[in-house]
Structure formats: C-alpha cells, structure tokens
N, C-alpha and C positions, 0 to 999 in steps of 0.2 A: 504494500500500500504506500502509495506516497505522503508525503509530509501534509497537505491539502488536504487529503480527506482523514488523517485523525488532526488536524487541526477543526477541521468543519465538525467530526464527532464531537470534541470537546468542547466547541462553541455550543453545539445542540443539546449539551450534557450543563452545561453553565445556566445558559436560559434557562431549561428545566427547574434547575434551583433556586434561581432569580425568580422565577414565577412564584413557585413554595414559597419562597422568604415573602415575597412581597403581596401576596394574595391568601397566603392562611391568617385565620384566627386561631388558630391551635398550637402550642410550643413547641410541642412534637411536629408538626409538620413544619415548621419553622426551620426544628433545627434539623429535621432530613433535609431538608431545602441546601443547608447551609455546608453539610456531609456532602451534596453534588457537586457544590462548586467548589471543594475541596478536593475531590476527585476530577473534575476538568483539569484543577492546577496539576494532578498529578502526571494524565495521559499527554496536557501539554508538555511537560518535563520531557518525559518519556520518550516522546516522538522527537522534540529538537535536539533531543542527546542523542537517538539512535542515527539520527540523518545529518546531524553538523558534527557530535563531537568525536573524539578518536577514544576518549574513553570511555566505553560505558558503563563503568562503575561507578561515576562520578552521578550519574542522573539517578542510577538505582537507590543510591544512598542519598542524593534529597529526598526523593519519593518515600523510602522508610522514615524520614524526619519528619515527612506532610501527615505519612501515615500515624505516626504516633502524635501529633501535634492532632489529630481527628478525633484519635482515639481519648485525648486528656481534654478536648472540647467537649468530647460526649458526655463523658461521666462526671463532669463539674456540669455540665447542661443540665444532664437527668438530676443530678442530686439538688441543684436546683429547683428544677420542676419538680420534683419532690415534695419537696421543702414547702413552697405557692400551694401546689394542691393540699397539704395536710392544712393550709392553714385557712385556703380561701373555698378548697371542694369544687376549683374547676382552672383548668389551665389555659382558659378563653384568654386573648391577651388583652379584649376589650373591658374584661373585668380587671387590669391591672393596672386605674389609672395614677392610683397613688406612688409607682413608681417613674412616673415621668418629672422631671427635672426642672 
C-alpha cells in the first residue's frame, strides 16, 4: 500500500473520533472518540517510518509510547468517570455543569 492510502485511513480513523469527541453526550463515548485519534497518530507514525525512514524501530517505539500514553489516559478516564457516576448517577456530560470554569 502506499503512503496515500494509510494516510487517507488514518485521516478516516481521526474524523471518526473527532465526531465521538465532538457529538457524544456520554464520557464513554467521549473518551472512545479520543482512543481513535490516538490511534490515527499511531498508523500515521507507522506508515511515515515505514516509507521515509531507514529505521524502523524508531517509529515502533513511538507507537508503544502512544500506546501506553492511551493506555494511562484510559484508566485515569475510567477512574474518573467512576468517580462522577458514584457521585452524580449518570455520566451525561450535560449534567456536569458545575465543572466548567
């Protein structure tokens, strides 16, 4: 495949998320949304390390740093939204205006 069409996947994969982010009322979908375009950044890595650079250990190992940096947004997410449901009994994000600023 050339460079074009996983850039074009990953653009189609970002939107995707960018829509979740910006169109749910739910935190969970929020934060799948937010898990997509973390994964665009990743296939984008991927694909410009396979097709420009000479090493490709160097893109594999940002991608396990994106990967874990998903992985420690998640679980501070969830334990979050946790947190909101125990205390409010729904994870609407229009029911959370007391934290805007």
């Amino acid at each position: 495949m050339t460079i074009q069409a996983w850039m074009m996947f990953a653009l189609v994969l970002f939107c995707i998320g960018l829509y979740g982010v910006l169109a749910r009322r739910n935190l969970i979908g929020i934060l799948i949304g937010i898990e997509l375009m973390l994964n665009a950044a990743s296939v984008n890595v991927l694909a410009v390390n396979y097709h420009v650079a000479n090493d490709p250990a160097v893109g594999r190992i940002i991608v396990l740093f994106i990967i874990g940096l998903a992985a420690a947004e998640a679980a501070i997410a969830l334990s979050i939204i946790l947190a909101v449901y125990r205390q409010r009994t729904s994870i609407d994000v229009a029911n959370l205006e007391e934290l805007k600023g």
